[in-house]
C-alpha positions, -999 to +999 in steps of 0.1 A: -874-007-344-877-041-335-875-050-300-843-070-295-829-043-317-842-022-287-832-041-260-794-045-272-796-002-278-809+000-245-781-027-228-755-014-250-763+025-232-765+009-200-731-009-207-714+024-223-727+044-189-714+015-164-678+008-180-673+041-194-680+064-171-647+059-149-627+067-183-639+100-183-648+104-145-627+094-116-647+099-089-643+076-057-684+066-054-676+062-016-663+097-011-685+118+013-689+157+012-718+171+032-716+202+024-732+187-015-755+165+006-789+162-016-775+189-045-796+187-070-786+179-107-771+203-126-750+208-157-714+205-134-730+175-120-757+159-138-770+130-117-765+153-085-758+141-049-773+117-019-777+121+011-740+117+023-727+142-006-719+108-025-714+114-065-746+098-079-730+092-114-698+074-095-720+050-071-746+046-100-718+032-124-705+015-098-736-007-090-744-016-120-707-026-126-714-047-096-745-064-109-737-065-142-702-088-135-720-109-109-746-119-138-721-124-164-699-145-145-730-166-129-749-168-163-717-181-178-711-207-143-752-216-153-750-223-183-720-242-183-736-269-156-769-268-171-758-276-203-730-299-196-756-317-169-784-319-196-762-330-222-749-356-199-784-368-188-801-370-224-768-385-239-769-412-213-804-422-201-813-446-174-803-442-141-777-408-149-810-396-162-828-401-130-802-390-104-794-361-124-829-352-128-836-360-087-808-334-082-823-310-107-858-312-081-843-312-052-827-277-054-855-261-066-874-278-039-849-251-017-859-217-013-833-198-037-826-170-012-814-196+018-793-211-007-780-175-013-777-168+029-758-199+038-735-192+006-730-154+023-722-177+056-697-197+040-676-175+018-664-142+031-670-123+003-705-108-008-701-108-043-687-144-047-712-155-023-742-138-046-723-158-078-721-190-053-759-188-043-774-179-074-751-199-094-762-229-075-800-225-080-804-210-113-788-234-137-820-260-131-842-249-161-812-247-179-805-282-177-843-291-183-844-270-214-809-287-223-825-318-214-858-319-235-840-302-266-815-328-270-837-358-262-856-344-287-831-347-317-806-374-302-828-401-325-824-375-353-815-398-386-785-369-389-775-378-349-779-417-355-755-413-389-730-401-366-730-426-342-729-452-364-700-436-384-681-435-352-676-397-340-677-389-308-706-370-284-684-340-285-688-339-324-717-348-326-731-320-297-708-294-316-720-300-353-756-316-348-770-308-313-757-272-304-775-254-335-805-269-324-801-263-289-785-220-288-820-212-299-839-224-276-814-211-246-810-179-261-840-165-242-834-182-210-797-165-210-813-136-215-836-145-186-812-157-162-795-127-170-820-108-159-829-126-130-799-123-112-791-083-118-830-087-097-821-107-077-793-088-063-813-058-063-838-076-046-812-087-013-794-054-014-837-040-007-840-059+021-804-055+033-790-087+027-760-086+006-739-063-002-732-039+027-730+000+030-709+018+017-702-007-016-727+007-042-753-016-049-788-008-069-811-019-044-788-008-013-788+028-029-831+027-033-829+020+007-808+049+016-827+069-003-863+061+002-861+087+029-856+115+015-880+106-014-898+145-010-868+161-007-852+146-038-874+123-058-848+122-085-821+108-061-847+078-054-854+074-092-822+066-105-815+035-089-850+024-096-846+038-133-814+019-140-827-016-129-860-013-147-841+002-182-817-033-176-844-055-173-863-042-200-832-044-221-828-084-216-865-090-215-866-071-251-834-092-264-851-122-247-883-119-258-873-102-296-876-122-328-845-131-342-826-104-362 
């Protein structure tokens, strides 16, 4: 098999567990039963019980709900800035160029996680504030990959034609520049994708984020890094899920073409 065909099996069972579950299994992730506190798996219940008695199934569908709509949404925020910005700063030259490019440096020069802290300050709500934060940081190589791809071709004789026959840049980015371009960003989607779903996980590790009792991957590997002897295979999941999504979209990133 090759591996983007992997990867997209592999995202497409993650998917399928996330979104489906909650068809076929109403439990409330945040209800709390002691009495199942640390049950193992069994064929009732076959992702078991934490700590608190919490459905494993329920909260781990539920995280992964959570990271996977705070990438979507921010991959699709990203690559609408970096490719409109890039666009704009290869289409025009001179001093756009420069100020755009000036900006482009200047955020990276920030670390990303204070950019996602002061976002978490400013708006109320942790998961627009992780879309916010990592929204505003991660759409810079984006734009430079926008950027170099369409400098690249914009003295293409097909691009010059154009011009001189009078269409617009929106016609000309649609019909000449684009199919150049969607290669090349394919993989960094794929990428950014990725990034984010770890970079959530990587807040909610050191407590910064999301807060208890909202499921959240790297929240969930906190809790339950405590009772790693007692139930190793609570621990795992959490950390199985992240790795199997991040080897999914490094394997559709990374894949040839199919």
């Amino acid at each position: 098999m090759m591996p983007r065909c992997l990867g997209l099996a592999i995202l497409a069972a993650v998917l399928l567990f996330a979104f489906g579950l909650p068809l076929v299994n109403e439990t409330d992730p945040t209800a709390q039963s002691l009495l199942n506190a640390l049950q193992p798996p069994s064929a009732e219940t076959p992702f078991g019980f934490d700590h608190l008695g919490r459905s494993m199934s329920a909260r781990l569908a539920a995280a992964l709900r959570l990271s996977l709509t705070i990438a979507f949404v921010t991959l699709v925020t990203t690559a609408a800035i970096g490719v409109a910005l890039g666009a704009l700063a290869s289409w025009r030259g001179g001093w756009v160029d420069r100020a755009l490019v000036l900006f482009a440096d200047s955020i990276v020069a920030l670390p990303a996680l204070l950019i996602v802290l002061i976002a978490g300050l400013i708006l109320p709500n942790q998961p627009l504030a992780f879309w916010a934060g990592l929204s505003a940081t991660l759409w810079v190589e984006i734009f430079r990959l926008t950027r170099a791809a369409i400098r690249a071709q914009i003295a293409a004789p097909a691009v010059e034609a154009a011009r001189l026959l009078g269409f617009g840049p929106i016609y000309i980015f649609r019909t000449h520049l684009w199919p150049e371009l969607a290669p090349v960003l394919r993989a960094t989607f794929a990428l950014t994708f990725a990034a984010v779903v770890m970079g959530i996980a990587a807040l909610g590790f050191v407590s910064v984020g999301v807060r208890a009792p909202t499921p959240e991957l790297g929240l969930m590997m906190v809790e339950l890094l405590p009772y790693w002897r007692e139930a190793p295979w609570a621990l795992l999941q959490p950390v199985i899920a992240t790795m199997a999504t991040l080897l999914a979209l490094t394997l559709i990133a990374g894949g040839p073409k199919v």
